[in-house]
N, C-alpha and C positions, 0 to 999 in steps of 0.2 A: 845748662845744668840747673836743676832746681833742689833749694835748698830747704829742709823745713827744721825746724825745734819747736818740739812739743812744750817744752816749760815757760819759750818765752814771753807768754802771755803773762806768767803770774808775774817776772822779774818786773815788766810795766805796772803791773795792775798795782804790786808794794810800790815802785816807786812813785805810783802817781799819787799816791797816801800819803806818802812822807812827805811830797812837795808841798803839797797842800795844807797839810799839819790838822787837819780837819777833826782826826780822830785818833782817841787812845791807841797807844800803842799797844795796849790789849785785843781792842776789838782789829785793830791793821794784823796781827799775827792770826784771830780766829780765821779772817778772811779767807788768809792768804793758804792757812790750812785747808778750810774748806773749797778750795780754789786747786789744792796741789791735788784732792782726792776726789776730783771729777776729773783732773786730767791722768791721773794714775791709771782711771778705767778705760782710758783709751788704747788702742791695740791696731797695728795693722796686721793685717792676713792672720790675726790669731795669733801675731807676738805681741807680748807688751813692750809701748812702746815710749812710757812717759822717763827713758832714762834714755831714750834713743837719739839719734840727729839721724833724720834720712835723707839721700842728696841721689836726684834721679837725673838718670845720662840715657841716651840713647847709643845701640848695636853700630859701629862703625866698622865699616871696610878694615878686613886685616883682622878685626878683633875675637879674640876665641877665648873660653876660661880663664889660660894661662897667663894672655897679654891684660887682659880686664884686670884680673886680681893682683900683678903685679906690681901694676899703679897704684894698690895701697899694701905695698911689702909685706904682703902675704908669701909666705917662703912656697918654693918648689915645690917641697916632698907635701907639703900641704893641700896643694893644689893638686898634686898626686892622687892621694889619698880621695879628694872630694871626686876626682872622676871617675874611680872603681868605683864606690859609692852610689852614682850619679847612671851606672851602667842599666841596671833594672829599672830604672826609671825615666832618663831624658839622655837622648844621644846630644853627647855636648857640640857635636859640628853641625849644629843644626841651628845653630842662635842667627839669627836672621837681622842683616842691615836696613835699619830703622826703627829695630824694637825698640820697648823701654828696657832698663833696668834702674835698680836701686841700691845702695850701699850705706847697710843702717850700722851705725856707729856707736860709740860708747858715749855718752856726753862729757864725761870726764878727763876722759886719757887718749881720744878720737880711735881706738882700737876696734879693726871690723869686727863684726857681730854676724852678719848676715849679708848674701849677695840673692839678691832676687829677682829673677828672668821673666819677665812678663812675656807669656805664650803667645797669648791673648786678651782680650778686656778680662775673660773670668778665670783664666787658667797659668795659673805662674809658681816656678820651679823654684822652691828656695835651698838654698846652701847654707847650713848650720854651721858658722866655722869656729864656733864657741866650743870648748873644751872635749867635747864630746863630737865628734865630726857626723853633720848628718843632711842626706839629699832628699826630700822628698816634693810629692805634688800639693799644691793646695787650690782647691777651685772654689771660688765666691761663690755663694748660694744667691740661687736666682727667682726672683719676686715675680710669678706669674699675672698678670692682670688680664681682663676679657678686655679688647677694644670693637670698636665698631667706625668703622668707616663708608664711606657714600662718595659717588661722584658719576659724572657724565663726562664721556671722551669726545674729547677737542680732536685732538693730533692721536694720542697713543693712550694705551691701559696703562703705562708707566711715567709720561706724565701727569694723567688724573691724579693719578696715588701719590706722587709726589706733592701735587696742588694741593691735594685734602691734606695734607699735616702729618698722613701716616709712613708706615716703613715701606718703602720704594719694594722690600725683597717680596711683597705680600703682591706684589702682579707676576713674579714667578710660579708663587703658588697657585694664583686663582689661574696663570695659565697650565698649571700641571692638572688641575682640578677638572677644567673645559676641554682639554688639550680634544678628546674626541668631539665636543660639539661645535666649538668655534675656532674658527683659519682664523687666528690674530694677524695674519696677513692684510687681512680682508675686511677688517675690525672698523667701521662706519663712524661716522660722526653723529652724534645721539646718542648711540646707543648708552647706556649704563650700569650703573651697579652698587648694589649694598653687600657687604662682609661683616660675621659679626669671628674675633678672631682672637687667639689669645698670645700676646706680647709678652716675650720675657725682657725682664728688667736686672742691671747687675745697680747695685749700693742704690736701691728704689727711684734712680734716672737714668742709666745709662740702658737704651735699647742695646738687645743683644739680638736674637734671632726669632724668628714667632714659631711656636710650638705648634699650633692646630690651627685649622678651619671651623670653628662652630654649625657655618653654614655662611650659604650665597647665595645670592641670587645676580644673575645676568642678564640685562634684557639685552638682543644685539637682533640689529633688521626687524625689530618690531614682534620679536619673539621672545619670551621669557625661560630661562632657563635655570632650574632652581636643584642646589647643592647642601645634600642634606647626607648628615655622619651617619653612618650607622652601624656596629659591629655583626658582621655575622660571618661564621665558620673562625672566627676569632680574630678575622682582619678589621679593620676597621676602613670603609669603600664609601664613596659619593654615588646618590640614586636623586632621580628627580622625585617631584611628587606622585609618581603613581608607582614607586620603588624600582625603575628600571637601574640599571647598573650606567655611570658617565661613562665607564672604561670599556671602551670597546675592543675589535680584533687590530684594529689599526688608528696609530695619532693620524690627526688632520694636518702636521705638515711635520718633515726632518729636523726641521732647525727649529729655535727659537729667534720673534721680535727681527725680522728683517726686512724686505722688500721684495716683491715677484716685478723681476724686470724683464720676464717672456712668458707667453703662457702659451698651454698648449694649442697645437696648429696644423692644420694638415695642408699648408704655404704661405710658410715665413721666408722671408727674404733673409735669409744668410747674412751677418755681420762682418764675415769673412769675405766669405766665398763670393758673393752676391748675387747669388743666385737664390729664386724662388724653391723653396723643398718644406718638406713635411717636419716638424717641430714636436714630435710627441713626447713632449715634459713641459714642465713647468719650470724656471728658472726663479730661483732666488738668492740675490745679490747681497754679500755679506761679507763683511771682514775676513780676510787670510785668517785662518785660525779657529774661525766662530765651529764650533764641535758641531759636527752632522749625526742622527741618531738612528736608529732601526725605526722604522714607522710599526716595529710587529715582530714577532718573534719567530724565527724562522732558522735557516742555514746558510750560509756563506757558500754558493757555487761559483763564484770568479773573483779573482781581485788580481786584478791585472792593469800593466798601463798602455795606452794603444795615443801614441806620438801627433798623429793627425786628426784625432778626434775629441774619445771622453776622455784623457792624459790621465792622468791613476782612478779607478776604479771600480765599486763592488758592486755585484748582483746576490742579491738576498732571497731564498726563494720560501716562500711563506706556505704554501700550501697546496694538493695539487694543482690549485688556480691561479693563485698570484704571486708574481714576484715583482721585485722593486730594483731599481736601478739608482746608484749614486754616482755621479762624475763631476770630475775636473778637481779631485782632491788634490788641496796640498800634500797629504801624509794619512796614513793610514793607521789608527788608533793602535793599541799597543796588542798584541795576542791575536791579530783580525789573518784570520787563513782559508782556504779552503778545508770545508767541513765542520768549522766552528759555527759552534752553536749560538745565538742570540735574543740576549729578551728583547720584549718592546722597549723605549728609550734609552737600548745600551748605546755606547756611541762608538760609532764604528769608523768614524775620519774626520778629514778638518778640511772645511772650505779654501780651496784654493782657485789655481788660474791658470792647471796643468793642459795641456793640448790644446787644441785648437779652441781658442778662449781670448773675450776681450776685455778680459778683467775679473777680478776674483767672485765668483759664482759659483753655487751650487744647480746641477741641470738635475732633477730626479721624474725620474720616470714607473711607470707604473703596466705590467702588463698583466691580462688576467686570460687565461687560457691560449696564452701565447700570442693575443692581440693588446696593443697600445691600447690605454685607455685613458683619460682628462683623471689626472690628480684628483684637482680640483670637485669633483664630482661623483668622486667614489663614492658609495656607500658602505658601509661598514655593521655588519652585528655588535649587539649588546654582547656584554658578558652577562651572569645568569642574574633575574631578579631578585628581589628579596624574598624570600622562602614562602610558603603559605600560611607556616608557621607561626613565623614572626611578622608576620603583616600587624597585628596589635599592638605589639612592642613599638613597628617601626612607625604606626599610622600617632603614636601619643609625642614621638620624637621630632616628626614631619608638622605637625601640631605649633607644636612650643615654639621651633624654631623659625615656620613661618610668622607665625604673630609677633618675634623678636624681628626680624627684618622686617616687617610690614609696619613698625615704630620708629624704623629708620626712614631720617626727610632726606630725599636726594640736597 
């Protein structure tokens, strides 16, 4: 539990005057005033807070509203009262073991004031329990900055990002950005990359989540691959330099950030069986859990579990040509039927190590007019270019943004 008092700086700061004898007891009283009305403008969450003591606890096991506010005799009907209050705005069974909270006091007569449920780093529920009973939300306001980060892949795109000093979550992005041109599966050593990206910030240090992509550039296998904003039809979409669209009919793989421990085969030696036979999928080895997605938008024609073979799973069929196969799910995402409908990266189940299986794997397969085809080597259409239209628009924005990565030193 941590404790703070706002005033007890001045209490030292007179006594360390008076020890000292150093100076009029006129100018020790200006100080100490000028001292009490810099701390008066202090406030947390937009209370003031220079008559406050605040003492922060963390969400334990067993603990709800009732049991929290207890421990400082806060009555019943009081408590009552804050969770009708508390209804339109924050389900109170929802307080989660290991948040913070806070319990800001009176300094005088240690009477609560206030109970405050940290959501999150910027989002927390306070409880007015001052005379006037009142629940509402209050969210930090968050400091936008542009960053720019650089690096070259050793082992993975997530630990580069981590080595360069930036937010780890900005390789989820750049792979949601690439997902059609680079298999992170398959992600080389060399290869590189510059981002220039914009970071939110809560109390001007604490990362919070990155808001946009400015632009990228990836060079992977000795090819460069360049990720430029651009709004048109009022979406805002990634185009290379010559305004082709990144997002294509189909991602380059189901999952995210794992491992292909089979590839497609037309006589692979059975791990089971052991016997020689035809392998047409690709196998990617992942965590029990790790969420499997649609590679494309399509309809759900099977979700079935067959004991000896693919143990729960779905066929997707995208279009008169192609459909996709997922097997050896643990569990099958929530609403996933025959006849449901599905965008591209919805996710439609969870890696598991159902049926005939030597460990938790994803097997996904791919056929296109009813023949097996190598994942790996699909090709895929663009979605639509940048208009004719807006080629000036887009050609002044492709511009800027390369000449801002081309100032980035790996």
């Amino acid at each position: 539990m941590k404790k703070f008092i706002l005033y007890s700086s001045v209490s030292l700061f007179a006594l360390t005057l008076c020890f000292n004898g150093c100076k009029k007891a006129e100018e020790t009283q200006e100080m100490v005033e000028e001292q009490v009305d810099s701390i008066s403008n202090k406030y947390y969450l937009d209370i003031p807070a220079d008559s406050l003591i605040i003492d922060e606890y963390q969400i334990k096991k067993g603990d709800n509203l009732a049991v929290i506010l207890s421990r400082f005799d806060i009555s019943a009907s009081k408590v009552d009262s804050l969770r009708i209050k508390s209804d339109s705005v924050f389900d109170i069974t929802k307080f989660k073991i290991g948040y913070n909270y806070s319990i800001l006091s009176d300094i005088n007569n240690q009477q609560v004031k206030y109970f405050v449920y940290a959501k999150s780093l910027r989002d927390h529920i306070v409880f007015d329990l001052r005379d006037t009973l009142n629940v509402y939300e209050y969210n930090k306001e968050l400091n936008i900055r542009t960053e720019k980060a650089s690096g070259e892949i050793t082992t993975s795109l997530w630990n580069a990002i981590r080595n360069s000093g930036n937010d780890i979550a900005l390789s989820d992005r750049l792979a949601d950005i690439y997902a059609w041109q680079i298999d992170f599966f398959g992600i080389g050593k060399g290869d590189n990359f510059k981002v220039i990206y914009d970071q939110a910030f809560i109390d001007d240090s604490v990362k919070t989540e990155i808001y946009g992509v400015r632009g990228a550039l990836f060079n992977h296998l000795g090819k460069s691959y360049y990720a430029i904003p651009f709004m048109q039809d009022s979406i805002v979409e990634y185009f290379d330099e010559n305004g082709e669209s990144l997002r294509k009919a189909f991602l380059k793989a189901p999952l995210k950030f794992s491992r292909i421990s089979s590839t497609f085969s037309n006589a692979r030696r059975h791990p089971i069986l052991k016997i020689v036979r035809p392998h047409h999928g690709v196998d990617y080895a992942a965590p029990i859990g790790t969420p499997v997605s649609s590679i494309g938008e399509g309809t759900v024609i099977k979700k079935a579990f067959q004991g000896g073979g693919a143990g729960n799973y779905i066929v997707i069929r995208h279009n008169s040509s192609y459909e996709t196969t997922y097997m050896h799910l643990s569990k099958f995402a929530k609403g996933m039927a025959v006849g449901k409908r599905v965008s591209q990266g919805e996710v439609i189940g969870y890696v598991g190590s159902t049926g005939s299986s030597t460990g938790p794997h994803l097997d996904f397969r791919v056929h296109f007019q009813g023949k097996p085809i190598n994942p790996l080597k699909m090709e895929s259409p663009p979605s639509l270019p940048v208009r004719e239209e807006l080629r000036d628009s887009f050609n002044i924005v492709k511009e800027q943004v390369i000449r801002e990565l081309n100032n980035i030193n790996l």
